[in-house]
N, C-alpha and C positions, 0 to 999 in steps of 0.2 A: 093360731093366735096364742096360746097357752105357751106352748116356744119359745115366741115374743115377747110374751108379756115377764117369763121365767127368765129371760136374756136380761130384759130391761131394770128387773131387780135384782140381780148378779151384780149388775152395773153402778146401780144407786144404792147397794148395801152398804159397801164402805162409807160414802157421804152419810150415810143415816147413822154409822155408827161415829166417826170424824165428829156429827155435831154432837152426839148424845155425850161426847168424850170431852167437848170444848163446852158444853154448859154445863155439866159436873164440874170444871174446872172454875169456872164463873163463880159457880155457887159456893163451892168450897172457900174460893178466895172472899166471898161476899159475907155468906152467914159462918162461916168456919166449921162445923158441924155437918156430917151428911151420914145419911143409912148405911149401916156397917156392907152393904152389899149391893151401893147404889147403881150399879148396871145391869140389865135383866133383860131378856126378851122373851118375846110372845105373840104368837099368833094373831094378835087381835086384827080387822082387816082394814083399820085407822094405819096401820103401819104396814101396810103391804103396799104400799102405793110407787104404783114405777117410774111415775114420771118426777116425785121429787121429794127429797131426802124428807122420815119423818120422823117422831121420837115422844113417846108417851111421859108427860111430866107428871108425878105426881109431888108436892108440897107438903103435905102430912094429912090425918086424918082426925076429923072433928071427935070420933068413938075415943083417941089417944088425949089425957091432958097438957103433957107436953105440947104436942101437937097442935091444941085447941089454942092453949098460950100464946104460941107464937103465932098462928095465925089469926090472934087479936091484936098483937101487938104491932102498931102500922109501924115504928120503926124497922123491927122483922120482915115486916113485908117490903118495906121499902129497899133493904138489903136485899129480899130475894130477888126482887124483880132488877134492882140494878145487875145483880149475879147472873141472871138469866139475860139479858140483855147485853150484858160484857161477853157472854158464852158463845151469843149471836154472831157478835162483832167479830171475834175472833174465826169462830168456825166461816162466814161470811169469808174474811180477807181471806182463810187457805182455800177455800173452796174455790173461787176467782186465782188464784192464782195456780191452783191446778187444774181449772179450764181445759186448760189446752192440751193436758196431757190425757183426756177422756175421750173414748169412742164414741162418735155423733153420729 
């Protein structure tokens, strides 16, 4: 089972990195601005999942005032989430269209 399940996230790393790459894009085109080192990974086991692509977002932190700014600001937010939602769209249509060239 461990084999399989090691197989199965071989399989769905790429897709999980493909979206984390296609909503950094989103966002960037959205708020303009992003963390000098906005792609990371990590262990956590929210992101280990086999069956289907996953990707830890974080938007800033209330401890930062920048941070706290812009996530008062509903304009801000309204841009993040359209940026995250273009990221979707995006990663969506390549995902679908590289369907078929994935092992099932």
């Amino acid at each position: 089972a461990n084999v399989l399940m090691s197989l199965a996230r071989l399989d769905n790393a790429p897709r999980s990195e493909a979206l984390a790459k296609h909503m950094l894009d989103g966002i960037r085109n959205a708020v303009g601005r992003v963390h000098k080192r906005p792609l990371r990974s990590a262990g956590f086991s929210v992101l280990k999942a086999a069956d289907i692509p996953s990707v830890l977002l974080e938007v800033g932190f209330l401890s930062t005032a920048e941070d706290l700014k812009n996530l008062s600001d509903p304009i801000w937010r309204q841009g993040m989430a359209a940026g995250i939602r273009d990221g979707l769209i995006a990663w969506r249509d390549e995902d679908r269209a590289l369907a078929p060239l994935r092992r099932n």
